[in-house]
C-alpha positions as CSV (number, residue, x, y, z in Angstrom):
1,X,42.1,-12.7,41.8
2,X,38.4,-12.4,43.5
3,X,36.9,-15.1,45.0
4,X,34.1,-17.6,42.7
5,X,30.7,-17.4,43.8
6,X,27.4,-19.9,44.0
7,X,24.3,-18.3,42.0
8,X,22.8,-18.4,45.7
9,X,25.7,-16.6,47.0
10,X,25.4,-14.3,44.6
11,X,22.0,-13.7,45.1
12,X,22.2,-13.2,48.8
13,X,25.2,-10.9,48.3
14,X,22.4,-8.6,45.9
15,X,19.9,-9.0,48.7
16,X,22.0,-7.7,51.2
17,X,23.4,-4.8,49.3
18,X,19.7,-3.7,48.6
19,X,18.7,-4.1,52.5
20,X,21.6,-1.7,53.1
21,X,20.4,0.7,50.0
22,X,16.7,0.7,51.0
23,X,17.7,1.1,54.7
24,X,20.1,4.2,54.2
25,X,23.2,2.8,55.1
26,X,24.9,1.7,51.7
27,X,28.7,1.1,52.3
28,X,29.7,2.2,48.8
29,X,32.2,-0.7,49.0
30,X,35.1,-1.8,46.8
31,X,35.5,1.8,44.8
32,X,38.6,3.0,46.1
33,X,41.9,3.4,44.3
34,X,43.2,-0.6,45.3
35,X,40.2,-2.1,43.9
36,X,40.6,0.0,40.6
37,X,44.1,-1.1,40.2
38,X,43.2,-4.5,41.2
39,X,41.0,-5.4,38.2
40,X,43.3,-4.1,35.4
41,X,44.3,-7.6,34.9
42,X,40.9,-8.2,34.5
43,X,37.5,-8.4,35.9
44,X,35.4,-11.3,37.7
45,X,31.7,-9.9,38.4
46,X,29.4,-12.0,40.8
47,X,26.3,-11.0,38.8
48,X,25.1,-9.9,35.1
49,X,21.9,-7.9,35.3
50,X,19.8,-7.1,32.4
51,X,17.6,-3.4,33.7
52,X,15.3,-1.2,32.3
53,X,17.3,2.2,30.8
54,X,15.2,4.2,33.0
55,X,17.2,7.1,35.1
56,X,15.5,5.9,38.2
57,X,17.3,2.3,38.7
58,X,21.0,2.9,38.5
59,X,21.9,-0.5,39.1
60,X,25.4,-0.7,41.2
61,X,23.8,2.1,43.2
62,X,20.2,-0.2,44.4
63,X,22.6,-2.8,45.0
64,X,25.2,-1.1,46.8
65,X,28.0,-2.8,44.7
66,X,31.4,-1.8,43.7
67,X,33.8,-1.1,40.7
68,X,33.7,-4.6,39.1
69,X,30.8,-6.4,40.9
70,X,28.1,-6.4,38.5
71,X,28.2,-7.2,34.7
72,X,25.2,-4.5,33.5
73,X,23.0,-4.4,30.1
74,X,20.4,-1.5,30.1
75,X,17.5,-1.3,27.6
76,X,14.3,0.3,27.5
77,X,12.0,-2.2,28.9
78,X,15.0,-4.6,29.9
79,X,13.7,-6.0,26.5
80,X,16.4,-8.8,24.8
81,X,17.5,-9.2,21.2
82,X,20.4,-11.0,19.7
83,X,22.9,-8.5,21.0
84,X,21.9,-8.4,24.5
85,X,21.3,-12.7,24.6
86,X,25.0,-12.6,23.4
87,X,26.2,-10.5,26.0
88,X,24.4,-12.4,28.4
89,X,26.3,-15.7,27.7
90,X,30.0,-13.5,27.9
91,X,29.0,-12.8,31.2
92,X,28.0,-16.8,31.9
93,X,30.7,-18.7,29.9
94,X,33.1,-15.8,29.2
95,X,33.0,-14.6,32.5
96,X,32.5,-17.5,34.9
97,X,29.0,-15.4,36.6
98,X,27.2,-17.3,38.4
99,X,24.1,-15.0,38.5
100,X,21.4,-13.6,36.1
101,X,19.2,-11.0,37.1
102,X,16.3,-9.5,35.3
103,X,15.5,-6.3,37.1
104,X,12.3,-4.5,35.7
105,X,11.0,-1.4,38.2
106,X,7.9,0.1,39.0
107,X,6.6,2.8,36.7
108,X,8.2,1.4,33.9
109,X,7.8,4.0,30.6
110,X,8.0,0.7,28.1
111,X,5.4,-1.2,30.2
112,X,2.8,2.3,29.9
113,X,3.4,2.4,25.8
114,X,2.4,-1.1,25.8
115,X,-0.4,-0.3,27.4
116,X,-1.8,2.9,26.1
117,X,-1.3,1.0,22.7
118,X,-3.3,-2.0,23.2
119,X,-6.2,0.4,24.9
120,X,-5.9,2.7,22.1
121,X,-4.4,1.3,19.4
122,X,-2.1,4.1,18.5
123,X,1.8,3.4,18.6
124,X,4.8,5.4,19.3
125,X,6.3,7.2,15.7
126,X,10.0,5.7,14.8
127,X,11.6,3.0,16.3
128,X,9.8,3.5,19.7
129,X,7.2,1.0,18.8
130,X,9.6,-1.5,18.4
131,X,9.4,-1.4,22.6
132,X,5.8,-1.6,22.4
133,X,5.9,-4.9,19.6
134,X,8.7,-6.5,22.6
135,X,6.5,-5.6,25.7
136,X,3.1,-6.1,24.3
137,X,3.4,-9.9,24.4
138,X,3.7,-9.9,28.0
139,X,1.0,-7.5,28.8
140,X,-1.9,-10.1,26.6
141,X,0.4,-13.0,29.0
142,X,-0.5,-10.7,32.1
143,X,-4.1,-10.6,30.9
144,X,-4.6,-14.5,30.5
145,X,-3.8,-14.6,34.1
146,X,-6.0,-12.1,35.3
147,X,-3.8,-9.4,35.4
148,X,-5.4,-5.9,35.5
149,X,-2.7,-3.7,36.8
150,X,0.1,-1.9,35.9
151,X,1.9,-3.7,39.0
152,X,0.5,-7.1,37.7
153,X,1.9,-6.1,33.8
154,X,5.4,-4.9,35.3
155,X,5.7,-8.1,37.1
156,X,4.8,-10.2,34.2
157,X,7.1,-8.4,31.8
158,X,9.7,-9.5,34.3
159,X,9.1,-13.3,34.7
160,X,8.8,-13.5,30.8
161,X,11.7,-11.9,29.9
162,X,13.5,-14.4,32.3
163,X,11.7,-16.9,30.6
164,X,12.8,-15.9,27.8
165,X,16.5,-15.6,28.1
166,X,16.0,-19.5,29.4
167,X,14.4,-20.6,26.7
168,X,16.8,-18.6,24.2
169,X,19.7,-19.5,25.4
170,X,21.2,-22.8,25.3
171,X,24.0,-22.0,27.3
172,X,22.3,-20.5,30.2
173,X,19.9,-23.0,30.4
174,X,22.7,-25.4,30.8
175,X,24.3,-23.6,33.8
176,X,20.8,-23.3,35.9
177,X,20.6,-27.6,35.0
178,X,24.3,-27.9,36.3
179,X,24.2,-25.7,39.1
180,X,26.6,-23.4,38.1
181,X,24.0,-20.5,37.2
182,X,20.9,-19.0,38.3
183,X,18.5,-16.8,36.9
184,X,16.1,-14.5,39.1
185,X,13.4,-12.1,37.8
186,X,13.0,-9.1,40.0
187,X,10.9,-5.3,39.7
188,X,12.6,-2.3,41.2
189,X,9.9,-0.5,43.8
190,X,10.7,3.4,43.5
191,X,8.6,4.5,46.4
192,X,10.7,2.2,48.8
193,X,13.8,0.6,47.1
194,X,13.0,-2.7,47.1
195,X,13.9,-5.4,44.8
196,X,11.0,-7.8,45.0
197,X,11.6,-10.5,43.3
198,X,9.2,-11.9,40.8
199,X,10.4,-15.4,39.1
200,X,13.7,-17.5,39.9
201,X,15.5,-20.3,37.8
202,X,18.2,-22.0,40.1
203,X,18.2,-20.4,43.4
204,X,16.4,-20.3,46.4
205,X,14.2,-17.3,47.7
206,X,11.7,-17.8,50.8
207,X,8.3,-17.3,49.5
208,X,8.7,-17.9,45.7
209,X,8.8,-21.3,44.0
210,X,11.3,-22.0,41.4
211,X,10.4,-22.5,37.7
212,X,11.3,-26.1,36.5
213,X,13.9,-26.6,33.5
């Protein structure tokens, strides 16, 4: 039905979509009337992508993808738990995707709460804190490295929620060893619409070194 991607075709497919988002000339491809018919018999995205809820990074749209490209998980923080892992792994052994992205953003609300509760110590009422317990960890990981910034914490949160997902995951880690999967780490800029990326399991981007597995 739709051709079978390489993670690093994959990737470069993402990267390409974003150059033509961030350079106002997004082809809003694949959402016409054929393509909709085309996956009712079923559906082959290139790329899962775990983002941040936040209003500011609708997914499909930073990528300039279509109706069926991307497999997408939102949560606050783009912070994992036992549903989201599983969903994950539909996407990479139900599916057949070749691609996992973690896409964090600037100004990220979850990343601030952690924050302002390990300057202050005073957490978020209800089940809001439960963000702050998830995101907290990587903020004291950003520290140990001499992170100071928000930039530095956002970019942290990133690389160890792919780390994460690695380390979690059996079956994803067994994809980036085989080939058939990669995992990249990447924070949403809102002032230009970049995807920079951050941390990459698996695939190749000029600049960044891979993470061993």
């Amino acid at each position: 039905m739709m051709d079978i991607m390489t993670p690093q075709e994959s990737l470069e497919k993402l990267r390409r979509g974003n150059a033509r988002f961030m350079e106002d000339r997004s082809a809003h491809p694949r959402q016409d009337s054929a393509r909709r018919e085309l996956l009712t018999s079923g559906q082959k995205p290139s790329a899962v992508v775990l983002a941040c809820s936040d209003s500011r990074v609708p997914v499909e749209i930073i990528f300039d993808q279509g109706i069926g490209d991307v497999f997408v998980i939102r949560t606050a923080g783009e912070i994992t738990d036992l549903s989201v892992l599983a969903s994950l792994e539909f996407a990479v052994t139900g599916l057949g995707v070749p691609l996992v992205v973690v896409l964090g953003h600037e100004s990220c609300g979850a990343v601030k709460a952690a924050h302002h509760a390990l300057e202050t110590g005073e957490l978020p009422p209800g089940f809001q804190r439960v963000l702050v317990e998830k995101v907290t960890p990587s903020l004291l990981a950003s520290r140990a490295h001499g992170g100071r910034t928000t930039d530095d914490f956002e970019r942290t949160h990133v690389e160890e929620i792919a780390n994460h997902i690695v380390d979690r995951s059996p079956q994803i880690l067994e994809g980036v060893r085989d080939g058939s999967c990669g995992v990249v780490g990447m924070r949403y800029r809102l002032s230009d619409g970049l995807t920079e990326p951050v941390v990459t399991y698996g695939v190749d981007i000029e600049g960044l070194d891979r993470q061993p597995v």
